[in-house]
C-alpha positions in Angstrom: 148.8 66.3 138.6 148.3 69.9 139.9 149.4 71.1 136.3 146.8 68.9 135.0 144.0 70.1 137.0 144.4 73.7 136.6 144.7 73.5 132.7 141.8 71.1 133.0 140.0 74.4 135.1 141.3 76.8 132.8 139.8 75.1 129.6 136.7 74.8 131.5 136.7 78.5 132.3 137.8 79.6 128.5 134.4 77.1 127.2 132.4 78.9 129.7 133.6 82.8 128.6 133.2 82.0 124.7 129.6 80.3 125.3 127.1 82.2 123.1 123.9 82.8 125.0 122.2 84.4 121.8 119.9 82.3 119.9 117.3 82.5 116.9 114.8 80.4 117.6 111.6 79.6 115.0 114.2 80.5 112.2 112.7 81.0 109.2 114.9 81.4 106.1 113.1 81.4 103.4 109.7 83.3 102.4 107.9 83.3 98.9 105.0 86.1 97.3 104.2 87.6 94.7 105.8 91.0 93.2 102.6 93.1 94.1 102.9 92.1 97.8 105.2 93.1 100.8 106.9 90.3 102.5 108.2 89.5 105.6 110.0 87.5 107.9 109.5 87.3 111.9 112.6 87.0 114.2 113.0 85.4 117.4 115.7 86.5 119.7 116.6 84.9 122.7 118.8 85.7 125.6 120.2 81.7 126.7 122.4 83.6 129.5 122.2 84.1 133.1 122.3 88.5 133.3 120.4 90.7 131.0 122.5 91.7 127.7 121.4 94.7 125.2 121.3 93.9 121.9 121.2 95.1 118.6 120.7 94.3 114.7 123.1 94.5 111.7 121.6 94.1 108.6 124.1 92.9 105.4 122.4 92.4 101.9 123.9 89.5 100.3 121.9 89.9 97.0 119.3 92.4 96.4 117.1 92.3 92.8 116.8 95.6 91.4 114.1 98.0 92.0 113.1 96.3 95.6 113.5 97.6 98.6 115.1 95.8 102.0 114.3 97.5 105.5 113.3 96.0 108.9 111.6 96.6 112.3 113.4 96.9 115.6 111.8 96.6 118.7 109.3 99.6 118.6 111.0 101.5 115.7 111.2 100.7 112.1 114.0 102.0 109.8 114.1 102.7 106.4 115.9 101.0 103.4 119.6 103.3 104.0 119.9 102.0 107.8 121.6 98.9 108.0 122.4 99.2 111.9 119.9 99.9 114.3 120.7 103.0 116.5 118.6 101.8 119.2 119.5 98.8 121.3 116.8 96.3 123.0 117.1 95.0 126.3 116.9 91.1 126.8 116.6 90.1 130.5 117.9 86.2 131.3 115.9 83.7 129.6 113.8 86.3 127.9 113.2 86.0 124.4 112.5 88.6 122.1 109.9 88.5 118.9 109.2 92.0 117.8 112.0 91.9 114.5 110.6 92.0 111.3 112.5 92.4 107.9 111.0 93.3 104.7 111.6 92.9 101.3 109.2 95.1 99.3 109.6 93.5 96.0 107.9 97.0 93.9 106.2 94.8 91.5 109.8 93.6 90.3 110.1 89.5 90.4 113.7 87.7 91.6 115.6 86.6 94.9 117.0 88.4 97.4 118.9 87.2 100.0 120.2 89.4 102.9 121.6 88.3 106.7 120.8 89.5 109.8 122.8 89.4 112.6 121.9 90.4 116.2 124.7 91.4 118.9 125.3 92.2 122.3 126.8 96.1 122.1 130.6 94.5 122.7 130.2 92.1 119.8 130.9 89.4 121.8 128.3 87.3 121.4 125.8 87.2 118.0 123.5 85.3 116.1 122.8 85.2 112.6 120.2 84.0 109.9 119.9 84.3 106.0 117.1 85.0 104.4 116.1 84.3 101.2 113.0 86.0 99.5 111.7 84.7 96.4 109.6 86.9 94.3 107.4 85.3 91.8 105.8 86.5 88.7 102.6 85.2 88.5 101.0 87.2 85.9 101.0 90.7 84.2 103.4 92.9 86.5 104.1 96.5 85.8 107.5 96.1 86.1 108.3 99.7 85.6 106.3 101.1 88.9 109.3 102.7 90.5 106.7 104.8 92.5 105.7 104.1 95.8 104.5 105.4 98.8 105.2 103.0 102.0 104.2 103.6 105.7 106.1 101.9 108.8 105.7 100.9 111.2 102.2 99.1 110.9 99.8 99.4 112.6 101.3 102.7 114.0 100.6 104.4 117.3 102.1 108.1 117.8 104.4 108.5 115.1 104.4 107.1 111.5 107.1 107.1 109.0 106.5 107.1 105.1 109.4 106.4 102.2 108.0 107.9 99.3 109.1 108.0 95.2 107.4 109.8 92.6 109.2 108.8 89.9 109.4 111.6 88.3 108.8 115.9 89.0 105.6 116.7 89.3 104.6 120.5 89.6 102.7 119.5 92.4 103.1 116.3 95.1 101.5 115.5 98.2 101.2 113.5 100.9 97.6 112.8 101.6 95.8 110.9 104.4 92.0 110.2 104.3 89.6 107.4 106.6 87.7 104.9 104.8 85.1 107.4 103.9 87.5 109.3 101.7 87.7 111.9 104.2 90.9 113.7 103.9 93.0 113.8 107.7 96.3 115.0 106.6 98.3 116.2 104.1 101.6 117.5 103.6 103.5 118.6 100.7 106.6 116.9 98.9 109.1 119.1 97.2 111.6 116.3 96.1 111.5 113.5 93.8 112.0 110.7 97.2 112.6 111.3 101.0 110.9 110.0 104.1 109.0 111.9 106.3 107.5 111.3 110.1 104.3 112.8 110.9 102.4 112.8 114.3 99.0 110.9 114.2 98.3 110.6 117.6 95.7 112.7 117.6 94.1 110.4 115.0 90.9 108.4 116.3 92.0 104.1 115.9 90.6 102.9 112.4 92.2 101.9 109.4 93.4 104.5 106.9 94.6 105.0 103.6 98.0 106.9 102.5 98.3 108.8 99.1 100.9 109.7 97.1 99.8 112.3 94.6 100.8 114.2 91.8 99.3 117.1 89.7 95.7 116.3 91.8 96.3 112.3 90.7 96.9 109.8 93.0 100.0 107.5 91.8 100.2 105.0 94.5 99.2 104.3 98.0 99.6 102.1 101.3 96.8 101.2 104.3 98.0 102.1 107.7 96.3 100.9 110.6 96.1 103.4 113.5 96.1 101.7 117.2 
């Protein structure tokens, strides 16, 4: 009887140490647009147990078309396409849940599916969640497929510090990163020795509005993003 009883306690126990107190919740798995559009897709995190956890995401492309681009937002920082892990842990307190992920699947004008998985964990990997995505790019119409250019800003809207992955393409004998208000009014710029990179620059000092980023070449402006200034 006494056996009985403690294996009965011990199994108890064991169920209670492997219970996962991360959760998705709102999943959404699946997200459709057009190739000349960014998508995409909110998470909710949520912290089911009774102490506060830290937590972080781990990004794992399953399927990715050629020619897009997968990155996502963490908390307050957002990482470009090469980071798969993010180097900076959130916080969840008991019961809290968190709803500041995005990921993105910048499709470049380029139609197909992508499907990646994201995974959050608590920093001893004990403990995770997971989803898979799916993003269906359409064609619906003409597409320049070949617009490997870009010029893309994150996170936005942006506060103190804003990131930008750019690609030319090709050499120019002159590139720049250019930053002008709705007026046309030029607030920034910075010159680009290198075909592709990413750069941070400090806009704090820029009055709220909404803005407009250039990438140009020889005096030419090949592409562009808006970023909204808080």
């Amino acid at each position: 009887m006494k056996k009985s009883l403690l294996t009965a306690i011990l199994g108890l126990i064991i169920s209670f140490a492997g219970a996962q107190n991360l959760q998705i919740t709102h999943p959404v798995t699946t997200k459709s647009g057009s190739p000349d559009s960014v998508l995409y897709i909110k998470m909710h995190i949520k912290n089911n147990g009774s102490t506060t956890t830290d937590v972080f995401l781990q990004r794992k492309i399953q399927s990715l078309v050629s020619g897009q681009l997968s990155y996502f937002c963490f908390g307050i920082n957002c990482y470009p396409p090469n980071v798969s892990k993010s180097p900076v842990n959130i916080t969840l307190g008991a019961g809290v849940e968190d709803s500041s992920v995005k990921t993105y699947i910048d499709p470049r004008g380029t139609a197909g599916t992508s499907i990646v998985n994201y995974c959050f964990y608590n920093v001893l990997k004990t403990d995770s969640a997971c989803l898979l995505m799916t993003y269906d790019i359409t064609a619906t119409g003409i597409v320049n497929n070949s617009h490997l250019k870009f010029v893309k800003v994150f996170p936005n809207p942006a506060h103190d510090i804003l990131k930008l992955a750019f690609n030319t393409e090709k050499v120019y004998r002159s590139s720049e990163i250019q930053i002008a208000d709705l007026s046309g009014r030029v607030v920034y710029t910075e010159l680009v020795d290198t075909k592709e990179g990413l750069i941070a620059i400090d806009i704090h000092t820029l009055p709220a509005g909404i803005y407009v980023c250039n990438l140009v070449g020889d005096g030419v402006t090949i592409a562009r993003d808006k970023i909204i200034v808080q």
